[in-house]
VMD Tcl script that builds the backbone (N, CA, C; Angstrom):
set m [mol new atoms 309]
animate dup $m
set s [atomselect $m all]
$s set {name element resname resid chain x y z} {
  {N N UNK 1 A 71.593 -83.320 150.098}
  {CA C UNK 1 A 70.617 -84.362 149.950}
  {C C UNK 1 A 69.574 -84.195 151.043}
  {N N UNK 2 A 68.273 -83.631 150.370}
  {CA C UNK 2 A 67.253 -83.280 151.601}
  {C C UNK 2 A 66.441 -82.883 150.961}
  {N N UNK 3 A 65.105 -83.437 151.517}
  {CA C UNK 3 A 64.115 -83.218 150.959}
  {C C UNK 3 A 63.290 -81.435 151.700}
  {N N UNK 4 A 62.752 -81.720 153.303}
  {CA C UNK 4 A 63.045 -80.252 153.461}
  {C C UNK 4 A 63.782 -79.502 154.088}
  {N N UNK 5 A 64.543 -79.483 154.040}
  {CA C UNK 5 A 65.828 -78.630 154.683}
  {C C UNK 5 A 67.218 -78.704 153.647}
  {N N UNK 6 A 67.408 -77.539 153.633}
  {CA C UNK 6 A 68.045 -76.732 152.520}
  {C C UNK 6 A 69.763 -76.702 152.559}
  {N N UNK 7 A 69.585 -76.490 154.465}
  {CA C UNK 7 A 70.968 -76.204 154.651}
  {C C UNK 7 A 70.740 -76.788 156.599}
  {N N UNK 8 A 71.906 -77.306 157.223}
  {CA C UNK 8 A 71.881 -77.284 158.395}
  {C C UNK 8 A 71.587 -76.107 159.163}
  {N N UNK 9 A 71.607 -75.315 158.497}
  {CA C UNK 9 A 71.358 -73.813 159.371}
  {C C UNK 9 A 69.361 -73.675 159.691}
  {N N UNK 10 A 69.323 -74.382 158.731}
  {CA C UNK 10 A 67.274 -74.416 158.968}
  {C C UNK 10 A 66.895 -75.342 159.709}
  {N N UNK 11 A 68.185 -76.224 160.447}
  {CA C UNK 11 A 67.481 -76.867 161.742}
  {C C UNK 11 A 68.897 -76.542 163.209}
  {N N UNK 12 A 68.480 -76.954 163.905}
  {CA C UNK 12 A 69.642 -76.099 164.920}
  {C C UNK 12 A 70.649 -77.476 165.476}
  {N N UNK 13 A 70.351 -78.533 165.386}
  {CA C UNK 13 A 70.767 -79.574 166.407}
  {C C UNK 13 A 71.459 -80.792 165.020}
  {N N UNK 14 A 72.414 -81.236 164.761}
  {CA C UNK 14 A 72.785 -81.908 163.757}
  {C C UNK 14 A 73.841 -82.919 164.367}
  {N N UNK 15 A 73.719 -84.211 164.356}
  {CA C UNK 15 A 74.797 -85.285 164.433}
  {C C UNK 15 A 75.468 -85.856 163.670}
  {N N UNK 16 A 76.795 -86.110 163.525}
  {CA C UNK 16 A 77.241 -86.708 162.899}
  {C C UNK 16 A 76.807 -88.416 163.201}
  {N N UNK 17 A 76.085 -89.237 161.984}
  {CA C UNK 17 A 75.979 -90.490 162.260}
  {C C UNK 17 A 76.811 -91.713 161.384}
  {N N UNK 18 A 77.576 -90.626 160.361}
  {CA C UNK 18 A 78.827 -91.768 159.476}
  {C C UNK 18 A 79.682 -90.737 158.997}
  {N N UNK 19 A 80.894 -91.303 159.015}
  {CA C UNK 19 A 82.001 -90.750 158.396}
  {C C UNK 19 A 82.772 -91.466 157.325}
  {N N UNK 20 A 83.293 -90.965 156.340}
  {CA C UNK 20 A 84.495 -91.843 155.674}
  {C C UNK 20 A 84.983 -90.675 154.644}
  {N N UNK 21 A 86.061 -91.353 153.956}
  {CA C UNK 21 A 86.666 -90.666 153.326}
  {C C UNK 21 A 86.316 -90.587 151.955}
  {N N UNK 22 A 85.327 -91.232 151.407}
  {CA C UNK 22 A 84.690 -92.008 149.910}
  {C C UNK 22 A 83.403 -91.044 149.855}
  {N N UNK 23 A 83.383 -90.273 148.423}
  {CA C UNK 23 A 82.116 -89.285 148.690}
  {C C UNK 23 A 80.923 -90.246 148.501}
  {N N UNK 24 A 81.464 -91.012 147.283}
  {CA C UNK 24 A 80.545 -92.053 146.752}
  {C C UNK 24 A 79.608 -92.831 148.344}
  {N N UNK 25 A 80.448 -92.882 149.001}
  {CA C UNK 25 A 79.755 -93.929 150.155}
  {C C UNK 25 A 79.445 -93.267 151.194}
  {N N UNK 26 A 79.416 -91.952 150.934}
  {CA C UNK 26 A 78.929 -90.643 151.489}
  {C C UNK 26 A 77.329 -90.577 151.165}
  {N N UNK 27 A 77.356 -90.571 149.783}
  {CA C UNK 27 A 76.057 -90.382 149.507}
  {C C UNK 27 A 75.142 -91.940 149.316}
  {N N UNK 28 A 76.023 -92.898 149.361}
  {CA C UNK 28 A 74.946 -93.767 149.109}
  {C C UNK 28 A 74.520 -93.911 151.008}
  {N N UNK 29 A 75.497 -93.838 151.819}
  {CA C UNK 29 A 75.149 -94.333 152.980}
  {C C UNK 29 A 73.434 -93.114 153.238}
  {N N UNK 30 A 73.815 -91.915 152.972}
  {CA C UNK 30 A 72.826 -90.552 152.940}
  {C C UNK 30 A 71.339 -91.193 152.456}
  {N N UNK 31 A 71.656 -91.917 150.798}
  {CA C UNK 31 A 70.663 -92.197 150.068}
  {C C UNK 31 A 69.459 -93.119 150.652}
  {N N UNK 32 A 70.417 -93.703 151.655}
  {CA C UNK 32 A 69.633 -94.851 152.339}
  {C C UNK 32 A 68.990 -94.255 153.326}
  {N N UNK 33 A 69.841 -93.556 154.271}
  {CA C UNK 33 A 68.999 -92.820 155.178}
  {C C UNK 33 A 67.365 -92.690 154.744}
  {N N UNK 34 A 67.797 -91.416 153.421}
  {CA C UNK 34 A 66.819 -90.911 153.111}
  {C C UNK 34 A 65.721 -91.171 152.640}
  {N N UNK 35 A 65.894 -92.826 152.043}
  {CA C UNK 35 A 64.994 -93.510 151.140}
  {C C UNK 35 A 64.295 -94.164 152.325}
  {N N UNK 36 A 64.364 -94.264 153.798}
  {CA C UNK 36 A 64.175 -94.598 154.678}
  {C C UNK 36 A 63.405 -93.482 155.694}
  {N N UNK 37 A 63.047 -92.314 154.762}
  {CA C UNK 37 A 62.178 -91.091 155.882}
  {C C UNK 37 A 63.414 -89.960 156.493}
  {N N UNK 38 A 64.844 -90.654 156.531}
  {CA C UNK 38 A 65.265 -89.131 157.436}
  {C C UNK 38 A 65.688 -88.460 156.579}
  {N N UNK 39 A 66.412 -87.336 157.275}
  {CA C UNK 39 A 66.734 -86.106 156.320}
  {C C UNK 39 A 68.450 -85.905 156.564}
  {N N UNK 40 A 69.075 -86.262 155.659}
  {CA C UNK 40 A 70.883 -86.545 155.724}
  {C C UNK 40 A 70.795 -85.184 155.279}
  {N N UNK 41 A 72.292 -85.339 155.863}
  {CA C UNK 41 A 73.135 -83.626 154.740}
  {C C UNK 41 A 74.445 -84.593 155.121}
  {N N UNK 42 A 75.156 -84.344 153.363}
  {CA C UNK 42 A 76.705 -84.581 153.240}
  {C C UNK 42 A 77.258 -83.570 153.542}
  {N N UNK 43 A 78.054 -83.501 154.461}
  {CA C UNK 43 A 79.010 -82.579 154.941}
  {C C UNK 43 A 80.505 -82.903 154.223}
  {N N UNK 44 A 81.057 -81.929 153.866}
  {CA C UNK 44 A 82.427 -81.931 153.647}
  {C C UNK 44 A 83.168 -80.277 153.959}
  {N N UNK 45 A 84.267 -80.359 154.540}
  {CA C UNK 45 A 84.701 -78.856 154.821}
  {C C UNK 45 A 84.820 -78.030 153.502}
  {N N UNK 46 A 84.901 -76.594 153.184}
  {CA C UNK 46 A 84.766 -76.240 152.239}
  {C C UNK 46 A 86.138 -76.224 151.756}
  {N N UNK 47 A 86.938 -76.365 151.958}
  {CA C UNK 47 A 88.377 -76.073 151.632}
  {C C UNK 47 A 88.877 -77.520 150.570}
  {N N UNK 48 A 88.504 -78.549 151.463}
  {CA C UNK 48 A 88.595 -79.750 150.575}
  {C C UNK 48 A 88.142 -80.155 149.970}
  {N N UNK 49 A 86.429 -79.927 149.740}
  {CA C UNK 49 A 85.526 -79.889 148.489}
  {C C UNK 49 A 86.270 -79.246 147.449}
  {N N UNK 50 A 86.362 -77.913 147.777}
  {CA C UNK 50 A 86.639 -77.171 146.709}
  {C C UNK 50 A 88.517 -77.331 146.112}
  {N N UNK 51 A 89.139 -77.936 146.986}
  {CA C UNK 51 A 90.420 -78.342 146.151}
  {C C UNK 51 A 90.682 -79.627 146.021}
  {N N UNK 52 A 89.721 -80.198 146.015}
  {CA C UNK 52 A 89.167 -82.066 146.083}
  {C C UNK 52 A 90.623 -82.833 146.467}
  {N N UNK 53 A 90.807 -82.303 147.751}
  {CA C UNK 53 A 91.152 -83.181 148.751}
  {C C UNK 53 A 91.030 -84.290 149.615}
  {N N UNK 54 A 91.090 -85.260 149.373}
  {CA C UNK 54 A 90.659 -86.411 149.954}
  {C C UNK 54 A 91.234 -87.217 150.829}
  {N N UNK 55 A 92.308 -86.526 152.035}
  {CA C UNK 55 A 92.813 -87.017 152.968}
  {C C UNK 55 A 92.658 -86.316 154.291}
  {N N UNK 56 A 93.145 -86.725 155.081}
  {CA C UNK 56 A 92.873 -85.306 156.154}
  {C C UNK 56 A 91.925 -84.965 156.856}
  {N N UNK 57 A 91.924 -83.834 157.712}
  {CA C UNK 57 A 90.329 -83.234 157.780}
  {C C UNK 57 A 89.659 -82.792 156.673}
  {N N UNK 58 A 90.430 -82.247 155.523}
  {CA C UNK 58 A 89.734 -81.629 154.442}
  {C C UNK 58 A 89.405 -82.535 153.990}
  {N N UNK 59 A 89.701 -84.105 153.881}
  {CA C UNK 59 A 88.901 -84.967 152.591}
  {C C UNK 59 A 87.585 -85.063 153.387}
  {N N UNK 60 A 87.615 -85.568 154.818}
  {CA C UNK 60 A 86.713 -86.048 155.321}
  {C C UNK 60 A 85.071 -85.948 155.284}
  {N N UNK 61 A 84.664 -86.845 154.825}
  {CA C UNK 61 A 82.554 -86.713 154.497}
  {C C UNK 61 A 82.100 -87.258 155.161}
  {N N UNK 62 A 81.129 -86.529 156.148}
  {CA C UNK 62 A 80.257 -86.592 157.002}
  {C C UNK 62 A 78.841 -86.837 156.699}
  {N N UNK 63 A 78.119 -87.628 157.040}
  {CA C UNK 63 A 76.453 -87.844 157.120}
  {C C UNK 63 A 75.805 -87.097 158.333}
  {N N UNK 64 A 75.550 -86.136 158.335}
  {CA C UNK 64 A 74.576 -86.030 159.393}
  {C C UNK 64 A 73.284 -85.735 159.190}
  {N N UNK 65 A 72.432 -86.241 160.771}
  {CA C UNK 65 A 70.885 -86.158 160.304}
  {C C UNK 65 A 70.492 -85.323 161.856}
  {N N UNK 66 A 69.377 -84.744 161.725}
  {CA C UNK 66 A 68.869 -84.057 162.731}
  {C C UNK 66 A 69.016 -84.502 164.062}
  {N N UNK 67 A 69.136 -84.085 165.143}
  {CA C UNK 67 A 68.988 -84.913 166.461}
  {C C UNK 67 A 68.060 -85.823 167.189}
  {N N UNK 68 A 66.935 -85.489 166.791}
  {CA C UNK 68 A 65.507 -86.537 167.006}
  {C C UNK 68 A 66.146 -87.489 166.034}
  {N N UNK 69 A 66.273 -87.768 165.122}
  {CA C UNK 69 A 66.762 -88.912 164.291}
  {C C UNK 69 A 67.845 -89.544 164.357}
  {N N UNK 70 A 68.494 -89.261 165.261}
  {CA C UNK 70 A 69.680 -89.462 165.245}
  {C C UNK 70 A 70.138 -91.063 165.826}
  {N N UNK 71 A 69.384 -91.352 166.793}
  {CA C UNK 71 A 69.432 -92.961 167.244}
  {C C UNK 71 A 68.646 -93.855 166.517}
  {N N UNK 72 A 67.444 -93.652 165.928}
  {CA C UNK 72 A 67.088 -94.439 164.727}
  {C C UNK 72 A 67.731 -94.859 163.289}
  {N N UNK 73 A 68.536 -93.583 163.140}
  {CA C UNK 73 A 69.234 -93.600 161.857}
  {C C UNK 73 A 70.494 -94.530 162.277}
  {N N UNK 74 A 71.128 -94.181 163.439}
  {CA C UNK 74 A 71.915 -95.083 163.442}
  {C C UNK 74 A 71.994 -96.407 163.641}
  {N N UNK 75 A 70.914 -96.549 164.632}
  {CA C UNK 75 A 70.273 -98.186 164.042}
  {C C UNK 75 A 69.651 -98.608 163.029}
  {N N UNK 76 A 69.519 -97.983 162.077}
  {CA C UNK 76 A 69.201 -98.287 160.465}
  {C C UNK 76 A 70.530 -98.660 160.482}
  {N N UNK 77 A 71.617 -98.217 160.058}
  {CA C UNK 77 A 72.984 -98.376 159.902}
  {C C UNK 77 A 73.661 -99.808 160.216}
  {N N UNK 78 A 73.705 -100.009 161.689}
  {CA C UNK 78 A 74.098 -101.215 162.320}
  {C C UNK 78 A 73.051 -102.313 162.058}
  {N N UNK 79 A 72.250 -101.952 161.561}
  {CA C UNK 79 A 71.021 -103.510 160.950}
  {C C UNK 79 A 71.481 -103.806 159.280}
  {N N UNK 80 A 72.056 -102.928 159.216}
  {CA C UNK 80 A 72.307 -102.809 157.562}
  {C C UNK 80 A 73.770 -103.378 157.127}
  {N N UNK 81 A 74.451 -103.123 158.029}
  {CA C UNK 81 A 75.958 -103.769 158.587}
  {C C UNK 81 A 75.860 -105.035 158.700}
  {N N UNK 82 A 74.787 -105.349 159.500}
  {CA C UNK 82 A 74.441 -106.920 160.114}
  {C C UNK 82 A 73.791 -107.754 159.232}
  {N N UNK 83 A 73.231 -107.366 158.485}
  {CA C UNK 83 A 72.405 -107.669 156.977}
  {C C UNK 83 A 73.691 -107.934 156.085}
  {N N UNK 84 A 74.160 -107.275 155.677}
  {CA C UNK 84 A 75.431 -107.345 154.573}
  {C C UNK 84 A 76.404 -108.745 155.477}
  {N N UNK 85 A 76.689 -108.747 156.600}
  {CA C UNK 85 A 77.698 -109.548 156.982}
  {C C UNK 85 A 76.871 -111.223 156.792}
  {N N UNK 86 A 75.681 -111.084 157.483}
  {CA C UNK 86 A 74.839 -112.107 157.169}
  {C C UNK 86 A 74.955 -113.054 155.668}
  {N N UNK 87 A 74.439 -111.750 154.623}
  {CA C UNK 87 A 74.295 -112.079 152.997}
  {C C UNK 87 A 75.771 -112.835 152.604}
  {N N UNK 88 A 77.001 -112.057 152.882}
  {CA C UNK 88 A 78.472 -112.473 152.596}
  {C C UNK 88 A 78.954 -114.035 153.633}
  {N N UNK 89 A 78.197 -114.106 154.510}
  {CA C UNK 89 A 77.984 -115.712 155.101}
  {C C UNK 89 A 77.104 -116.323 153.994}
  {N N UNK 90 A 76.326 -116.312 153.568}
  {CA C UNK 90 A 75.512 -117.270 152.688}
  {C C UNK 90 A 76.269 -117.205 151.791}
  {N N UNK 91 A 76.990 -116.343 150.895}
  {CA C UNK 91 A 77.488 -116.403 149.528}
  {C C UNK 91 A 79.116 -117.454 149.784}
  {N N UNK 92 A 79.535 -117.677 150.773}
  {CA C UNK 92 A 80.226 -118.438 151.231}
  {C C UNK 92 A 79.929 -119.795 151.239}
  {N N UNK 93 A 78.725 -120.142 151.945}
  {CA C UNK 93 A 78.355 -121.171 152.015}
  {C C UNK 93 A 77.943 -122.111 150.351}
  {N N UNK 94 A 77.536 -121.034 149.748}
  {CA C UNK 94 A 77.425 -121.281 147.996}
  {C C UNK 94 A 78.827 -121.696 147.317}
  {N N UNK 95 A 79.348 -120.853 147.916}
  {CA C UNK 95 A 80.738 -121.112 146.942}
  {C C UNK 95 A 81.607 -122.599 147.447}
  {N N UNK 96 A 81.227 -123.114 148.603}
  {CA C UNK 96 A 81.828 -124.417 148.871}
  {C C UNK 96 A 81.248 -125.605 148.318}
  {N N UNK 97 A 81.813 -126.112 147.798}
  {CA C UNK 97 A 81.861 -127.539 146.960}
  {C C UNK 97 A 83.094 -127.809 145.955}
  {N N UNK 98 A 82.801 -129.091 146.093}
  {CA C UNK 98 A 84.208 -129.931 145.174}
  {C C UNK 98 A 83.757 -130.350 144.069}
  {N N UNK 99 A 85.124 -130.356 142.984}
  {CA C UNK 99 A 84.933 -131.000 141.662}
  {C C UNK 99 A 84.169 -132.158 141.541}
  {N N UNK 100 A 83.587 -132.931 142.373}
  {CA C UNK 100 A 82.945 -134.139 141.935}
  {C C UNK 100 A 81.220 -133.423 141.963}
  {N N UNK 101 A 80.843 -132.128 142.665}
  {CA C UNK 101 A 79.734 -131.893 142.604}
  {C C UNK 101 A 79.569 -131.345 141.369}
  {N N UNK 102 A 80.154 -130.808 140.293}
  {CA C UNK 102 A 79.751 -130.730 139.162}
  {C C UNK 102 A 80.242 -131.872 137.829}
  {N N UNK 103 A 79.144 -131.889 137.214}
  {CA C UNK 103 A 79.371 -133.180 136.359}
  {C C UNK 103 A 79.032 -132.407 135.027}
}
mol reanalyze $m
mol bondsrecalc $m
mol representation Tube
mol addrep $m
């Protein structure tokens, strides 16, 4: 997932800025990055890609983004964390009321 850069090898300096074990949330966490200006690469080792392993070091999926980007992206991340925890407080606050409030 990259718009110009092909492979980590066409830039020299790469951080890991998320990990998990979910490819799906591999690429959406990436998607966001990217829809946001940086340049992600999903990392996964080749051994567990290719025998779709999903525990371990071999399941493990990595986000990384270049090193200049690397403290912005991750504060994209932790605002986005803080956003979601926020939204799931309001949807709480919705869901409280008693049988006499609906008629």
């Amino acid at each position: 997932m990259s718009d110009s850069f092909d492979s980590p090898s066409d830039a020299q300096n790469w951080l890991v800025v998320f990990t998990t074990y979910n490819p799906a949330e591999a690429h959406i966490i990436a998607g966001r990055l990217q829809s946001a200006g940086f340049h992600p690469w999903v990392h996964q080792e080749p051994g567990g890609s290719a025998l779709g392993i999903t525990v371990g070091l071999l399941g493990e999926m990595r986000v990384l983004v270049l090193e200049q980007e690397y403290e912005a992206a991750q504060h994209l991340l932790e605002e986005s964390v803080a956003d979601e925890g926020d939204a799931e407080d309001d949807d709480d606050e919705d869901d409280d009321y008693d049988d006499d409030d609906i008629e």
